[in-house]
C-alpha positions as CSV (number, residue, x, y, z in Angstrom):
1,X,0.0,0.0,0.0
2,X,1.2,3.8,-0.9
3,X,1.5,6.2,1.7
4,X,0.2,9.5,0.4
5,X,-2.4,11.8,0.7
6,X,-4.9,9.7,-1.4
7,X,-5.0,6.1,-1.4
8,X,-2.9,4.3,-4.1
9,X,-2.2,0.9,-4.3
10,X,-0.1,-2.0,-5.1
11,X,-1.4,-5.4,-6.6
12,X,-0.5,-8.5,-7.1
13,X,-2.1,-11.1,-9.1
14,X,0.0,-14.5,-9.0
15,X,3.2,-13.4,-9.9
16,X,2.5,-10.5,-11.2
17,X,2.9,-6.9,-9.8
18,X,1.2,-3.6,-10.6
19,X,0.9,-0.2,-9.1
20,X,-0.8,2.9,-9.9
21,X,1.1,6.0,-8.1
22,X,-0.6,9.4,-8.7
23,X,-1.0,12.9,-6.4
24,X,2.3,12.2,-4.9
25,X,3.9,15.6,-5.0
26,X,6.9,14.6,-3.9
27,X,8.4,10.8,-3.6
28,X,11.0,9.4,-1.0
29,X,12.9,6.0,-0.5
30,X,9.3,4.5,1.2
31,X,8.0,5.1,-2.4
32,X,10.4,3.8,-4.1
33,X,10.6,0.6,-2.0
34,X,7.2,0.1,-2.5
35,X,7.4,0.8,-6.6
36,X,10.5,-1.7,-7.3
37,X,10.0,-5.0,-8.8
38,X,6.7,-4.5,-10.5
39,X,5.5,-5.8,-13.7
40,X,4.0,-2.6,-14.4
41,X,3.4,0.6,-13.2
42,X,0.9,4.0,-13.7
43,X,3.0,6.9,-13.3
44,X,1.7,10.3,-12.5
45,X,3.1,12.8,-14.9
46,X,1.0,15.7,-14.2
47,X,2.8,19.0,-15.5
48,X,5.7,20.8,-16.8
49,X,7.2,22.6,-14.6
50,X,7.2,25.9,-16.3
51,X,4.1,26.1,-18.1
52,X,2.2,25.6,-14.5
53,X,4.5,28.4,-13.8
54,X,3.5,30.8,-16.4
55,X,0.1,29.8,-16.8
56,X,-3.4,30.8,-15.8
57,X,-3.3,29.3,-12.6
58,X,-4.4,31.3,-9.7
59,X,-0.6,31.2,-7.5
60,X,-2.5,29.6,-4.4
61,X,-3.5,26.7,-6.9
62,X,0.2,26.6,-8.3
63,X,1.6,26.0,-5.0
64,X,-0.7,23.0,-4.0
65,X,0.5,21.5,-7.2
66,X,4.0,22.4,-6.6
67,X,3.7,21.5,-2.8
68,X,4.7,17.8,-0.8
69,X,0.6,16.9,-1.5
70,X,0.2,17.9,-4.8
71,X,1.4,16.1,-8.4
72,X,4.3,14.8,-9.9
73,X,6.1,16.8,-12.5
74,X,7.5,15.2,-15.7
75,X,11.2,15.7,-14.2
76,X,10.1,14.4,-10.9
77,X,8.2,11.2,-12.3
78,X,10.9,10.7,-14.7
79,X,13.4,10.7,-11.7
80,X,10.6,8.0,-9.8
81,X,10.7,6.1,-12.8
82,X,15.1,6.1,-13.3
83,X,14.6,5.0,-9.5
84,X,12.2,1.7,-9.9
85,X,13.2,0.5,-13.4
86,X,14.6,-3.0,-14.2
87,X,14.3,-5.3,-16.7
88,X,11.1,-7.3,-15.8
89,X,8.9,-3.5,-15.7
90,X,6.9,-4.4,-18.7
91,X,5.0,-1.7,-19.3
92,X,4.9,1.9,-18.1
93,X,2.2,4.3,-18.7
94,X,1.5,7.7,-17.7
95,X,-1.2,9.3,-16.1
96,X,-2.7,12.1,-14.2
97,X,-1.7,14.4,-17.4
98,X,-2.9,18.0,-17.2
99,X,-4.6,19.5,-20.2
100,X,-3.7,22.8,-19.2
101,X,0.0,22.3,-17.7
102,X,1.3,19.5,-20.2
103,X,1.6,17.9,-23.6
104,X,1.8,14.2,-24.3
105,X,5.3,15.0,-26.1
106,X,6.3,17.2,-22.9
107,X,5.9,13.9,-20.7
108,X,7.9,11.5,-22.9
């Protein structure tokens, strides 16, 4: 099970393994214990970085996003992901995108 501020979770079927990890914020070594040696894996890759910056966003709404309770970035979940990958992760997909804060190709 994930500790965060939202209920995320870890299953396993048989031998397999999969997680779905989203409104994270921010991630430690308890998260990445908990996301290693899966079969596959939903990442949360909810904005770029600069575009939440400079966008329509009220500030107070930017820095829940930005904060330890809010989303992932796309640096931050591609950090997460360097941190759990091996060679039995079979599939990765993103999720949690924002419309408004990210592109598909911004993510990747």
């Amino acid at each position: 099970m994930m500790r965060t501020n939202r209920q995320d979770t870890v299953w396993s079927v048989e031998t397999k393994s999969v997680a779905v990890a989203t409104d994270l914020g921010k991630y430690d070594s308890y998260t990445v214990k908990n996301l290693k040696n899966l079969d596959a894996v939903l990442l949360e890759a909810n904005h770029d970085i600069h575009m939440l910056e400079v966008g329509g966003y009220p500030y107070y709404l930017k820095q829940r996003i930005l904060g330890d309770r809010g989303h992932l970035s796309n640096e931050l979940s591609g950090q997460l992901l360097c941190d759990i990958l091996h060679d039995n992760l079979k599939h990765i997909m993103l999720g949690h995108l924002s419309r408004e804060n990210n592109y598909a190709k911004t993510c990747l």
